[in-house]
C-alpha positions as a Markdown table, in Angstrom:
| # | Residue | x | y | z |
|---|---|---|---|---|
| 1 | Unk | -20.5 | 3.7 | -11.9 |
| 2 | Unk | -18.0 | 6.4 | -13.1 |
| 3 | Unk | -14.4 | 6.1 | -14.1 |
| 4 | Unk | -13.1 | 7.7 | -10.8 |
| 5 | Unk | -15.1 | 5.3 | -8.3 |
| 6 | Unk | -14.0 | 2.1 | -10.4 |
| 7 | Unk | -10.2 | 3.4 | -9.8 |
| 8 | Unk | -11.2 | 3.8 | -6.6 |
| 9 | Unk | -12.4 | 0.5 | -5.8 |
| 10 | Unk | -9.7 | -1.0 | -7.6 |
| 11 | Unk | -7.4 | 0.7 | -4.9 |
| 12 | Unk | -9.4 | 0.3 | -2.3 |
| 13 | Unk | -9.3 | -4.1 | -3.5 |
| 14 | Unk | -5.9 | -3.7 | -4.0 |
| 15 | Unk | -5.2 | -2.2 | -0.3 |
| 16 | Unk | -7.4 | -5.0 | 1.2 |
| 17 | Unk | -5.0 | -7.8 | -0.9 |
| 18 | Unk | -2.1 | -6.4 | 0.5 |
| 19 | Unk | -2.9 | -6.1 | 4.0 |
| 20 | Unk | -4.5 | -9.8 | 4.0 |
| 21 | Unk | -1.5 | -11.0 | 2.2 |
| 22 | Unk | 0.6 | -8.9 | 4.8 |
| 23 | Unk | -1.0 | -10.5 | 7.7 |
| 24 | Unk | -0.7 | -14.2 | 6.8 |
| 25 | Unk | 2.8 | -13.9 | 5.5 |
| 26 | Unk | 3.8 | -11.7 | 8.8 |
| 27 | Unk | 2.2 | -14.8 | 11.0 |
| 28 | Unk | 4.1 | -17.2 | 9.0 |
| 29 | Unk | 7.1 | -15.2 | 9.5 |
| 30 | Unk | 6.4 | -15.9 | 13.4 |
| 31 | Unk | 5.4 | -19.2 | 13.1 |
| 32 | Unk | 8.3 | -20.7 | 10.7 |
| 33 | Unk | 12.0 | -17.7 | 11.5 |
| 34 | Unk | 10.4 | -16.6 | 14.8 |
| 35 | Unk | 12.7 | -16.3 | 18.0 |
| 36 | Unk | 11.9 | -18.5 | 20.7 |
| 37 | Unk | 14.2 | -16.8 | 22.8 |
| 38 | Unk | 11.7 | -13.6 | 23.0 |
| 39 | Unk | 14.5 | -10.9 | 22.7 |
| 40 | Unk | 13.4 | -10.0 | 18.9 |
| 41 | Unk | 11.1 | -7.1 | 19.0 |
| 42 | Unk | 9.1 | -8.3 | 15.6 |
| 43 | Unk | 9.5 | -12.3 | 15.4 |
| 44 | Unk | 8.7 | -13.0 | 19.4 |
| 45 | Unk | 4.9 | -11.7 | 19.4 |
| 46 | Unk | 2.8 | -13.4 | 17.3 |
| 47 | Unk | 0.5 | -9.9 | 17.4 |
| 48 | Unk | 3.7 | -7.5 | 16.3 |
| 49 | Unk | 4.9 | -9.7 | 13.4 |
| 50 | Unk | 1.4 | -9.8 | 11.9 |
| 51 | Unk | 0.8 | -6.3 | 12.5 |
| 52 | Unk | 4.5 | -5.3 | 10.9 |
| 53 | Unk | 3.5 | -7.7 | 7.8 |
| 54 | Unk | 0.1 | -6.3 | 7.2 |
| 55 | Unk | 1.7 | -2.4 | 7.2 |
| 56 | Unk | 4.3 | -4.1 | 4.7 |
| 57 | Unk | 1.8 | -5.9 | 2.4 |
| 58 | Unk | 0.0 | -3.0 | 2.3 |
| 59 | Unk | 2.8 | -0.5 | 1.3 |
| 60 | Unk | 3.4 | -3.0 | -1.3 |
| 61 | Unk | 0.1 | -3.9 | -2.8 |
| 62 | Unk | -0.9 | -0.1 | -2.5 |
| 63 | Unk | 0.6 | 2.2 | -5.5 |
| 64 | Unk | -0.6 | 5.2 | -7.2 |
| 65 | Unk | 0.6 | 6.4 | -10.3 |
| 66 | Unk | 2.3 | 10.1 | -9.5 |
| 67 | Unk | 4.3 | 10.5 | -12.5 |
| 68 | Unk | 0.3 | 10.4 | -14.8 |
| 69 | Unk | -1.1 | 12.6 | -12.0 |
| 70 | Unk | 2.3 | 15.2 | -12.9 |
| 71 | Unk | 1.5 | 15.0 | -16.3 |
| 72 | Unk | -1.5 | 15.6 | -15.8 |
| 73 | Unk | -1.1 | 19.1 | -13.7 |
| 74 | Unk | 1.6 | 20.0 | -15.9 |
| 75 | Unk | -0.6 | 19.8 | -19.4 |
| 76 | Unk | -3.6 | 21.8 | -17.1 |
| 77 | Unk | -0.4 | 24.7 | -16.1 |
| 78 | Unk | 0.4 | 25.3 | -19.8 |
| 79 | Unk | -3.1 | 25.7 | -20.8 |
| 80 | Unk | -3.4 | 28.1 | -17.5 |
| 81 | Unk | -0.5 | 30.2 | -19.3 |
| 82 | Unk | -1.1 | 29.8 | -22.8 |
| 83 | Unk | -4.5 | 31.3 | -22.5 |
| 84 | Unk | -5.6 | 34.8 | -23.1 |
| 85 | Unk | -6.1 | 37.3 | -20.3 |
């Protein structure tokens, strides 16, 4: 297994966590602050609150590291233009 398909995984796990983690905490969300009234959009539907906490969890759980990835380009743009044509 190479490098770039452990990260992967890694991501991939990570993702999985967060939208898990999203879930149950969106349904307890519901279940414990919930309105019984059913005029909140999120907090009345059992289905909507879980579904709004997954797509949290998982914007949470799910980073990438840009500013390496910058570097990364950069270092590859000055070799680009130091080299001889």
């Amino acid at each position: 297994m190479d490098l770039k398909s452990k990260i992967k995984n890694f991501f991939t796990i990570r993702l999985i966590i967060g939208l898990v983690m999203g879930s149950i905490g969106g349904f307890l969300f519901y279940r414990f602050v919930g309105c019984s009234s059913g005029s909140c959009a999120i907090s009345s539907n059992p289905w909507i609150s879980t579904i709004y906490g997954m797509m949290i969890g998982g914007l949470l759980f799910y980073k990438r590291k840009i500013k390496d990835d910058a570097k990364t380009n950069l270092h590859s743009q000055d070799d680009l233009n130091n080299s001889p044509h």
